[in-house]
LODREN-614421 format. One record per residue (C-alpha): residue number from 1; residue in three letters; x, y, z. Coordinates in steps of 0.05 Angstrom, whole numbers, padded with zeros to 5 digits. Example, Ala and Ser with C-alpha at 12.3 -4.5 7.8 and 13.67 -1.06 7.14 Angstrom:
# residues 2
n / res / xx / yy / zz
1 / ALA / 00246 / -00090 / 00156 .
2 / SER / 00273 / -00021 / 00143 .
This chain:
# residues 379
n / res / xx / yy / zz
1 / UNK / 00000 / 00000 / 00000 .
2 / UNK / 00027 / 00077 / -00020 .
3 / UNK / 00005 / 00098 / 00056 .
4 / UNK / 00016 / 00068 / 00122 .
5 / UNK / -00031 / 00113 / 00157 .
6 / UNK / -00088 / 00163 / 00139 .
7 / UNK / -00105 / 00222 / 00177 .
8 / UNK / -00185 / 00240 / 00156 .
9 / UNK / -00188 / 00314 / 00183 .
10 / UNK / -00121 / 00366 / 00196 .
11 / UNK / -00155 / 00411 / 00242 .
12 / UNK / -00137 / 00416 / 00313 .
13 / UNK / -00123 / 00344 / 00329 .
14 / UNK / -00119 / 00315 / 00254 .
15 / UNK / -00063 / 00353 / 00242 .
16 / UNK / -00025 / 00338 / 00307 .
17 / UNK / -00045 / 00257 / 00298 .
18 / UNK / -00006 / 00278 / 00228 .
19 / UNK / 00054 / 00306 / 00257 .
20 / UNK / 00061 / 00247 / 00311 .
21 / UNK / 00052 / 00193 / 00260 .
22 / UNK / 00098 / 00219 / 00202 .
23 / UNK / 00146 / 00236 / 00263 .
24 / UNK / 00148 / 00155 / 00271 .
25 / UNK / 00168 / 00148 / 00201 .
26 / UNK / 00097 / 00122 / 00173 .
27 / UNK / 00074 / 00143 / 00114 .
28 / UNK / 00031 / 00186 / 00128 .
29 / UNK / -00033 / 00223 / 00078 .
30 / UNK / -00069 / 00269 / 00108 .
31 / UNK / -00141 / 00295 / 00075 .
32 / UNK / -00171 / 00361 / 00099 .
33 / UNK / -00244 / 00388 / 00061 .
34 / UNK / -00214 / 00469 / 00072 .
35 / UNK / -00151 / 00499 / 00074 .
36 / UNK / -00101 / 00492 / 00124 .
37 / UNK / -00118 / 00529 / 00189 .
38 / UNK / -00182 / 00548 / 00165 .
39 / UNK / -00244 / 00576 / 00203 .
40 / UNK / -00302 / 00535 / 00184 .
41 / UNK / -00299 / 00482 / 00251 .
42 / UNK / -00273 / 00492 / 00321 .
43 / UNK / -00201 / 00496 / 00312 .
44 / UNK / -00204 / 00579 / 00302 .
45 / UNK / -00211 / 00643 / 00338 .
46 / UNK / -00141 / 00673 / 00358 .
47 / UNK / -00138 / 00637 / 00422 .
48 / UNK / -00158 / 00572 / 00471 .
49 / UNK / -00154 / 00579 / 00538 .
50 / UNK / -00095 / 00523 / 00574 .
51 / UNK / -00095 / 00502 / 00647 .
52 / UNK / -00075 / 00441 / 00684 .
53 / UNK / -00125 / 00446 / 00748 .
54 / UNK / -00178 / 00424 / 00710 .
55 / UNK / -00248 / 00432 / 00738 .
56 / UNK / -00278 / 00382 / 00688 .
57 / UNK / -00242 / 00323 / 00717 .
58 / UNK / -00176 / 00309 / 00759 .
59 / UNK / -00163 / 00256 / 00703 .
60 / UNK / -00154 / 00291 / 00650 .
61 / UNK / -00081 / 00328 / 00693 .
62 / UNK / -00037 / 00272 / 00666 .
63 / UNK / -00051 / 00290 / 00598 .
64 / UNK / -00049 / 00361 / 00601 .
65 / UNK / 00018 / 00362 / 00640 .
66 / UNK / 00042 / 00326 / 00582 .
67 / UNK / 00006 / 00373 / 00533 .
68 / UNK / 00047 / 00427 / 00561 .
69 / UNK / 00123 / 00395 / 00551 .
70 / UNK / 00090 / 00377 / 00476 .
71 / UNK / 00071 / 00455 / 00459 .
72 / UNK / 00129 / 00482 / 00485 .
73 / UNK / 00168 / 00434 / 00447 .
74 / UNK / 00130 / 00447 / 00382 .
75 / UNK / 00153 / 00522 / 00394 .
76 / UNK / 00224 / 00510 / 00400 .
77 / UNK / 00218 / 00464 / 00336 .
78 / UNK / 00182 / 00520 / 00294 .
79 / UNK / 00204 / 00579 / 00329 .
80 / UNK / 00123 / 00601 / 00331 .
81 / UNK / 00093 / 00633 / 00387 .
82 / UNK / 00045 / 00584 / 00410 .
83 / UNK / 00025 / 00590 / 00479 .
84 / UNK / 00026 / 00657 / 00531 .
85 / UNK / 00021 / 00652 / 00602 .
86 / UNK / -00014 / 00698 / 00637 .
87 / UNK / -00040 / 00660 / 00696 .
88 / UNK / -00116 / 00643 / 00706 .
89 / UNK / -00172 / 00659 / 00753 .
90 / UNK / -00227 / 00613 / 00764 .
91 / UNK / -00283 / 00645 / 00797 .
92 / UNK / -00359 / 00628 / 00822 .
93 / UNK / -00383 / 00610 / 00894 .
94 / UNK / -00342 / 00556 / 00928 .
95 / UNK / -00393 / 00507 / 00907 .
96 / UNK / -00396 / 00518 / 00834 .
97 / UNK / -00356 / 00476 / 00786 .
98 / UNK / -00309 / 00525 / 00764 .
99 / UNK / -00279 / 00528 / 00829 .
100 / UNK / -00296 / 00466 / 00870 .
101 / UNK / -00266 / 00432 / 00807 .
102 / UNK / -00214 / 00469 / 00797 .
103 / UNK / -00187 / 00457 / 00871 .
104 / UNK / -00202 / 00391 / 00865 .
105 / UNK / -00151 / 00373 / 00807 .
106 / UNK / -00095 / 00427 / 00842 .
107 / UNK / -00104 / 00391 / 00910 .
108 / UNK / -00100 / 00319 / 00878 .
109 / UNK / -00042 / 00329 / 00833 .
110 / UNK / -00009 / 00380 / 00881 .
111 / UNK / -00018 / 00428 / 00829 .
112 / UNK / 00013 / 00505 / 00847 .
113 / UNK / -00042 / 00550 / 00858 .
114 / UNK / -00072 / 00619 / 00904 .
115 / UNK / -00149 / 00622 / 00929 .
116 / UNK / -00175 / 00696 / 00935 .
117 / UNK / -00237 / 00723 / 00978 .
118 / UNK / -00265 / 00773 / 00934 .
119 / UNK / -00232 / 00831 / 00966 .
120 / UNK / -00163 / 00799 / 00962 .
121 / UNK / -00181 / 00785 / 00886 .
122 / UNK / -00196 / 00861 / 00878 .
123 / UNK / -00138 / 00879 / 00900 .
124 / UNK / -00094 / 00837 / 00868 .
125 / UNK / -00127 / 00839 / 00810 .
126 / UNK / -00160 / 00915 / 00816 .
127 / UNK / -00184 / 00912 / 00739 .
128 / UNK / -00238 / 00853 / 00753 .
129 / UNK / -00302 / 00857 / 00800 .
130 / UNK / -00329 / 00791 / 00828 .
131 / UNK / -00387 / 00789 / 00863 .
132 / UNK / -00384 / 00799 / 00943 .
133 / UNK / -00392 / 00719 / 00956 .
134 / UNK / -00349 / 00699 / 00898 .
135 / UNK / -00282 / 00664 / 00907 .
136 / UNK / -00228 / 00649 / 00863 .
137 / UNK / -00173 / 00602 / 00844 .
138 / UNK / -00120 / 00628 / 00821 .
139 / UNK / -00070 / 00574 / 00766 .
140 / UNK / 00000 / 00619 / 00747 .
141 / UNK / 00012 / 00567 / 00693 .
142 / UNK / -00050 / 00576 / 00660 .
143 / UNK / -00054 / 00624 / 00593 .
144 / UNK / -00073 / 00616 / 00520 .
145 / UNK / -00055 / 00579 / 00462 .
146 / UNK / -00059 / 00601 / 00388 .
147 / UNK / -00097 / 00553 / 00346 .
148 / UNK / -00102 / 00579 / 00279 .
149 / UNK / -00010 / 00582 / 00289 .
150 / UNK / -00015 / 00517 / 00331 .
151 / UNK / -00053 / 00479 / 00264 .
152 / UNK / 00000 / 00517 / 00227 .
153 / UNK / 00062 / 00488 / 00263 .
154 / UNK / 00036 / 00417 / 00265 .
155 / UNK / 00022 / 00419 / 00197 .
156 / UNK / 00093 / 00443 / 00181 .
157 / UNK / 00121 / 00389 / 00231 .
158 / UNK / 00081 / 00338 / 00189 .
159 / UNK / 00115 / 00354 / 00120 .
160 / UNK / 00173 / 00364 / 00150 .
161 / UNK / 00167 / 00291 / 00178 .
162 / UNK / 00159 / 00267 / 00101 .
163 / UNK / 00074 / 00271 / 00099 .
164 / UNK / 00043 / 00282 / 00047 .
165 / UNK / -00018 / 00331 / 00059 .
166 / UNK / -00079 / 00348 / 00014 .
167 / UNK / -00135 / 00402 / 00028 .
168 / UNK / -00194 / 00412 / -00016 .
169 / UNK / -00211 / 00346 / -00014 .
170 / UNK / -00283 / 00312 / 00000 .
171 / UNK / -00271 / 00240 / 00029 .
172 / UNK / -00350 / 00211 / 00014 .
173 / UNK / -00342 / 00149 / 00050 .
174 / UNK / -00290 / 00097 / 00081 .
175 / UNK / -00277 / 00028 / 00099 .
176 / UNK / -00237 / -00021 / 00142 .
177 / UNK / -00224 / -00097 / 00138 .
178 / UNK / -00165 / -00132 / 00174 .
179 / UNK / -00138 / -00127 / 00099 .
180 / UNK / -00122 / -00057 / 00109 .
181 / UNK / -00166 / 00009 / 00098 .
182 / UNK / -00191 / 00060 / 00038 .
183 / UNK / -00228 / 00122 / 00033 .
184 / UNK / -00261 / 00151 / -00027 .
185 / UNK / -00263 / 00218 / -00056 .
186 / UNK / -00309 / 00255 / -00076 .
187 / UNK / -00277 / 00258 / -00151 .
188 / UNK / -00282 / 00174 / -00147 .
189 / UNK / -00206 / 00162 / -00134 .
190 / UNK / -00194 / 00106 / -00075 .
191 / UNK / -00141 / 00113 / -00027 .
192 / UNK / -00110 / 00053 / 00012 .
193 / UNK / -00074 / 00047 / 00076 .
194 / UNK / -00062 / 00004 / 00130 .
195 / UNK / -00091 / 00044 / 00178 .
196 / UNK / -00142 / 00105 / 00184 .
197 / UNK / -00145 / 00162 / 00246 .
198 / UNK / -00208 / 00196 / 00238 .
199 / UNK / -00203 / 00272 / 00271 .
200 / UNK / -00270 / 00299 / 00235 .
201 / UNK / -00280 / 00354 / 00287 .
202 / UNK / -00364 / 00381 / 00275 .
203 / UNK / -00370 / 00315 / 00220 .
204 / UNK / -00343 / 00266 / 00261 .
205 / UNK / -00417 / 00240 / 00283 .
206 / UNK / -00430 / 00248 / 00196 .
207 / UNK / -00362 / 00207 / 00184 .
208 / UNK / -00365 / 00150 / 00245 .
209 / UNK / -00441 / 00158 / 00247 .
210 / UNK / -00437 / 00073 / 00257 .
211 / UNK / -00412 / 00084 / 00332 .
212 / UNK / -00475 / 00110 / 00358 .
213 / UNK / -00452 / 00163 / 00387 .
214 / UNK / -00512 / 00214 / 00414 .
215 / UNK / -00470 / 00271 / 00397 .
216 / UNK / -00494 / 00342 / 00398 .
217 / UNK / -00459 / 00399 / 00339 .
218 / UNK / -00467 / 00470 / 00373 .
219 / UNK / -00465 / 00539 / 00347 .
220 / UNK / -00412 / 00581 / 00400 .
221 / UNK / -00395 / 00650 / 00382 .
222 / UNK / -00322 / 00680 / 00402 .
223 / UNK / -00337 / 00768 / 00411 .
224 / UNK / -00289 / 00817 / 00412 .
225 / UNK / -00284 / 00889 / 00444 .
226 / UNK / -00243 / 00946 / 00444 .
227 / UNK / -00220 / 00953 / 00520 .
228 / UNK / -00240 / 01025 / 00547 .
229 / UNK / -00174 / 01015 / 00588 .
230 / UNK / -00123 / 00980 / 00542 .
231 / UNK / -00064 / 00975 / 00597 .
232 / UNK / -00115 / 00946 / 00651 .
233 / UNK / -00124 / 00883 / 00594 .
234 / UNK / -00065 / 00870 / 00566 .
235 / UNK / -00028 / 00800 / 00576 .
236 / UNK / 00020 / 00828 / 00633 .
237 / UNK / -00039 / 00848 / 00685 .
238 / UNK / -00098 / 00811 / 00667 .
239 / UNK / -00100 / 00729 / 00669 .
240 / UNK / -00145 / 00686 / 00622 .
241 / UNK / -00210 / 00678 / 00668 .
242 / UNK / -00275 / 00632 / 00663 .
243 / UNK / -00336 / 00659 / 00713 .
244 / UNK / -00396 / 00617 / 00736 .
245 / UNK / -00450 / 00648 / 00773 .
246 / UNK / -00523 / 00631 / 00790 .
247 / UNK / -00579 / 00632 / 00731 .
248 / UNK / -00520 / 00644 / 00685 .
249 / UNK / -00488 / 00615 / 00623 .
250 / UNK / -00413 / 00605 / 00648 .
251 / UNK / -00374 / 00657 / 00603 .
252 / UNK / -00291 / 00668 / 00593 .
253 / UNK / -00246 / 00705 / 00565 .
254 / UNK / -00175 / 00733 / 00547 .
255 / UNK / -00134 / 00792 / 00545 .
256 / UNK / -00126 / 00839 / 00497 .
257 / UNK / -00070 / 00804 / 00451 .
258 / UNK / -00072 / 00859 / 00401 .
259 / UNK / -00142 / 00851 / 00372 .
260 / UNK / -00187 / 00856 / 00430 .
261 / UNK / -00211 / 00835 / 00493 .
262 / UNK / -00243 / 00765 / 00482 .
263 / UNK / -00308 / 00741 / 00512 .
264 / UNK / -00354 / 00677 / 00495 .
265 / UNK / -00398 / 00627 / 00533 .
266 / UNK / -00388 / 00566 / 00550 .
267 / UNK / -00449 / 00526 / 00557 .
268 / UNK / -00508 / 00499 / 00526 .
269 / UNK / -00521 / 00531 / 00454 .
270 / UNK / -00568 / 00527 / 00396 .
271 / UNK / -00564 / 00460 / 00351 .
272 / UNK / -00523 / 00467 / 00287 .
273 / UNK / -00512 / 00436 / 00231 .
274 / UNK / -00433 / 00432 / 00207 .
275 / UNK / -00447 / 00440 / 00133 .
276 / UNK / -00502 / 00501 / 00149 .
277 / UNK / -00473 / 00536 / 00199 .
278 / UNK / -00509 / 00606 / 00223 .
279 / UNK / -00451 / 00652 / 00213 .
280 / UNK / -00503 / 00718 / 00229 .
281 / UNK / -00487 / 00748 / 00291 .
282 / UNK / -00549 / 00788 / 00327 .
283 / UNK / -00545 / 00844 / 00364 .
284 / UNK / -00580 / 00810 / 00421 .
285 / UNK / -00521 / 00764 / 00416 .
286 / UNK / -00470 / 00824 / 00428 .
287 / UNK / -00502 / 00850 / 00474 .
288 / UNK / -00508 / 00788 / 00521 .
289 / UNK / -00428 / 00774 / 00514 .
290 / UNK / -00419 / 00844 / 00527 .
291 / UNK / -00453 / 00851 / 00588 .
292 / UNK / -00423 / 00785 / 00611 .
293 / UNK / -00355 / 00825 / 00594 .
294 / UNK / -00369 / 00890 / 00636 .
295 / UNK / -00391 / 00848 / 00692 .
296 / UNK / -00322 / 00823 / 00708 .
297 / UNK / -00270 / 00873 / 00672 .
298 / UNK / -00319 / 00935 / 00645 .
299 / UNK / -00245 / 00960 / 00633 .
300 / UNK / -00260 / 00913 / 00567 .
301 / UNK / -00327 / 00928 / 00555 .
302 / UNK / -00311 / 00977 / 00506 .
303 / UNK / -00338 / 00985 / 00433 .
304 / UNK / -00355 / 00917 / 00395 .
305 / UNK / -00305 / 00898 / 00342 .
306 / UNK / -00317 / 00837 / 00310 .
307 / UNK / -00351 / 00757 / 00320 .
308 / UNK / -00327 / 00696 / 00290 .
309 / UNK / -00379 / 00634 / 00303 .
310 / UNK / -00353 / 00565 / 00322 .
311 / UNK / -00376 / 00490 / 00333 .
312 / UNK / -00382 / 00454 / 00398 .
313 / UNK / -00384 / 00376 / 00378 .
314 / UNK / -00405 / 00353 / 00448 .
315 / UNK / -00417 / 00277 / 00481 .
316 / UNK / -00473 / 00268 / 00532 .
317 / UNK / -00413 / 00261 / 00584 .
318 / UNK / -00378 / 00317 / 00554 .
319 / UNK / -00311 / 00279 / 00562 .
320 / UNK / -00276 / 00259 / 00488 .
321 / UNK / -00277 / 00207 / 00446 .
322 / UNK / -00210 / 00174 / 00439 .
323 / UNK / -00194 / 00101 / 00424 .
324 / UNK / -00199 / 00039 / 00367 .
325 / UNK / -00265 / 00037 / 00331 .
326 / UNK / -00295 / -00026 / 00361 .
327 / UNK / -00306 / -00054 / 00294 .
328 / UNK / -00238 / -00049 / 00261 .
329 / UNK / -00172 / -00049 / 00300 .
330 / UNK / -00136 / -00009 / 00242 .
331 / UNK / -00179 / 00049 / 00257 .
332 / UNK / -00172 / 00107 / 00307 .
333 / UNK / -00223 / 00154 / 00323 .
334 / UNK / -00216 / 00215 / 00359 .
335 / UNK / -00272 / 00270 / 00370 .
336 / UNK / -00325 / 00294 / 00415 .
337 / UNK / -00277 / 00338 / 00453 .
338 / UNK / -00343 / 00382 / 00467 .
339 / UNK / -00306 / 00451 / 00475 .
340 / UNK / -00249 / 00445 / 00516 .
341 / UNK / -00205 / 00404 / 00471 .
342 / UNK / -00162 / 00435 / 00439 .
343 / UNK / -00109 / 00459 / 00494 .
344 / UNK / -00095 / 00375 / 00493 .
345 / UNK / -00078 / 00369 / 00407 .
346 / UNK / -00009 / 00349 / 00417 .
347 / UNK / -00020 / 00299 / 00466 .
348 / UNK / -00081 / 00276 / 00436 .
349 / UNK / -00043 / 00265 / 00363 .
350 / UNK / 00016 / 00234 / 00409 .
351 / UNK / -00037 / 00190 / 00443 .
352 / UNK / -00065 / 00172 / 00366 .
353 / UNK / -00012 / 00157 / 00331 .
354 / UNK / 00017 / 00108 / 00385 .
355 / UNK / -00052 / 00069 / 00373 .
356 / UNK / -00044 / 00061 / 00307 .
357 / UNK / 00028 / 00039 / 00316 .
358 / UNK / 00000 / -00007 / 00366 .
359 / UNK / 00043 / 00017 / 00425 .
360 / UNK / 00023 / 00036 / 00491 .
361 / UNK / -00008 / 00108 / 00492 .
362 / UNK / 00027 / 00124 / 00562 .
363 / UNK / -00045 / 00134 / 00588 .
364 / UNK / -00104 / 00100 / 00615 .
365 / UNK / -00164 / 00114 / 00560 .
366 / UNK / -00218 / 00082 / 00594 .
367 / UNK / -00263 / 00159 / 00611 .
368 / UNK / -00262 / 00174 / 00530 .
369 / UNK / -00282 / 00106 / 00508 .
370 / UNK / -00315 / 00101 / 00442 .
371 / UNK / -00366 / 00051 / 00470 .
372 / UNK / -00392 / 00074 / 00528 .
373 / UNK / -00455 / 00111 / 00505 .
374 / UNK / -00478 / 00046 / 00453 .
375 / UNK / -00478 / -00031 / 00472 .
376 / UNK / -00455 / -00045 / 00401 .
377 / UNK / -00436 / -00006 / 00331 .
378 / UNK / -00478 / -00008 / 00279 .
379 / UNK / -00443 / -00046 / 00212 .
């Protein structure tokens, strides 16, 4: 066969699985719809927010610990600035998940963090305003990551590596047998491989619909505004933050890192459909995100500049979707990663392209099984 491995997808995740794997010296063909680092999934929007106390799970610390020693190592190799640290406050009641998470994971892994009252956190960090019963956690490794350079690098770390990379390509359908694998084009031409990682992102449930997973595609919408205050937001005085509070949609955001202060929600959004995306933003819309903005830094609450809608592709469990397809041990599927993913690409392509080597992945997969939400794949 021409390929040892396929990579179906070189977004976020696709393209690190195509890094890792050519990095092995498979090789490696990698299919893509768009262009590289484009903005028509999830893998867009200037900037992800990157922690390691993790207030979805204490499981997932491992992993991001290793994510951390990967990104920094993918900026040495391409001399891109990737990731900025400017610390992160988690804030909410003490009982919320934000911060009762939060503390959980830095208490369990013995992870380096501060815990403010909300007059401590005023005056420490004078720009935001919590609420009166509000706490927060404070992580100084926290920051942001880049993802539209981060697809970039990976991308240039897979040719580099000797893949071979196509975008503009429609892959219509695919198959495994313990013979090997193919996928076909939407032009007719068949591909062959031995083995196939499928990193779909928003089309993941369209391209591994057999699985069963109940998997839910939501609009998100990243807003930016022009900080009334620049020098109270920039990267050297105000962290990344995430804020949960009572009756509300959780909301985050970012300093200004030269086009804006960033705001968006994180929480339950409207349906979408990948291929159809709403791309209209409403004024309704900008006024909610800023109003969530002024109610925690009004320094950034300043004139609207721009919105740039994105896709949630969430699990019931809202944990990812990471292992062998249960049908076909030649195939890898990774997806699901239900907005907080995409901090964990280079481990997750790491993790990935072990499987398909069929080495150990140096962690226990068991939370992000492809099975547990279906007693059996459909053929």
């Amino acid at each position: 066969m021409p390929y040892d491995t396929i990579v179906l997808g070189l977004g976020g995740m696709g393209s690190a699985v195509a890094a890792h794997a050519a990095a092995r010296g498979g090789r490696v063909l990698g299919l893509e719809r768009f262009g590289p680092a484009h903005a028509r999934g999830s893998s867009h929007g200037e900037s992800r927010i990157i922690r390691q106390a993790y207030f979805e799970s204490p499981d997932y610390v491992p992993m991001l610990r290793r994510a951390y020693v990967l990104w920094d190592a993918l900026e040495a190799r391409t001399q891109m600035k990737l990731r900025a640290q400017t610390g992160g406050l988690f804030v909410g009641r003490p009982d919320t998940q934000v911060v009762a998470g939060t503390l959980e994971s830095a208490r369990r892994w013995d992870l380096e963090h501060d815990v403010y009252d909300a007059a401590e956190l005023r005056r420490v960090f004078p720009m935001v305003t919590p609420l009166d019963d509000e706490i927060a956690v404070y992580e100084a490794v926290a920051g942001a990551v880049f993802p539209e350079d981060a697809v970039r690098a990976q991308l240039l770390v897979a040719v580099d590596a000797g893949a071979e990379l196509r975008f503009g390509v429609h892959v219509t359908s695919w198959g495994a047998s313990g013979a090997g694998v193919h996928v076909t084009l939407d032009d007719g031409t068949r591909v062959e491989a031995s083995r196939l990682a499928i990193c779909a992102g928003p089309w993941f449930g369209q391209v591994a619909s057999e699985l069963g997973i109940p998997l839910r595609v939501e609009r998100k919408v990243q807003f930016w505004f022009a900080p009334i205050e620049h020098a109270a937001v920039t990267p050297a005085h105000l962290p990344i933050y995430a804020v949960q509070r009572e009756g509300q949609e959780m909301f985050y955001g970012f300093p200004d890192f030269g086009g804006g202060a960033k705001i968006a929600h994180h929480g339950r959004g409207d349906a979408a459909e990948p291929d159809a995306l709403d791309r209209d933003v409403r004024d309704v819309e900008i006024e909610a995100a800023r109003a969530a903005l002024a109610s925690f830094v009004p320094a950034a609450a300043g004139a609207f500049i721009r919105a740039d809608p994105c896709m949630y592709t969430l699990t019931p469990d809202q944990h990812f979707v990471i292992g062998f397809h249960p049908a076909h041990r030649n195939v890898v599927v990774a997806g699901g990663f239900s907005g907080h993913g995409f901090k964990f690409t280079p481990v997750v392509g790491e993790i990935v392209a072990a499987l398909l080597a069929g080495d150990d992945p140096g962690f226990a997969l068991d939370l992000f099984s492809p099975t547990r939400f279906a007693l059996s794949p459909r053929s």
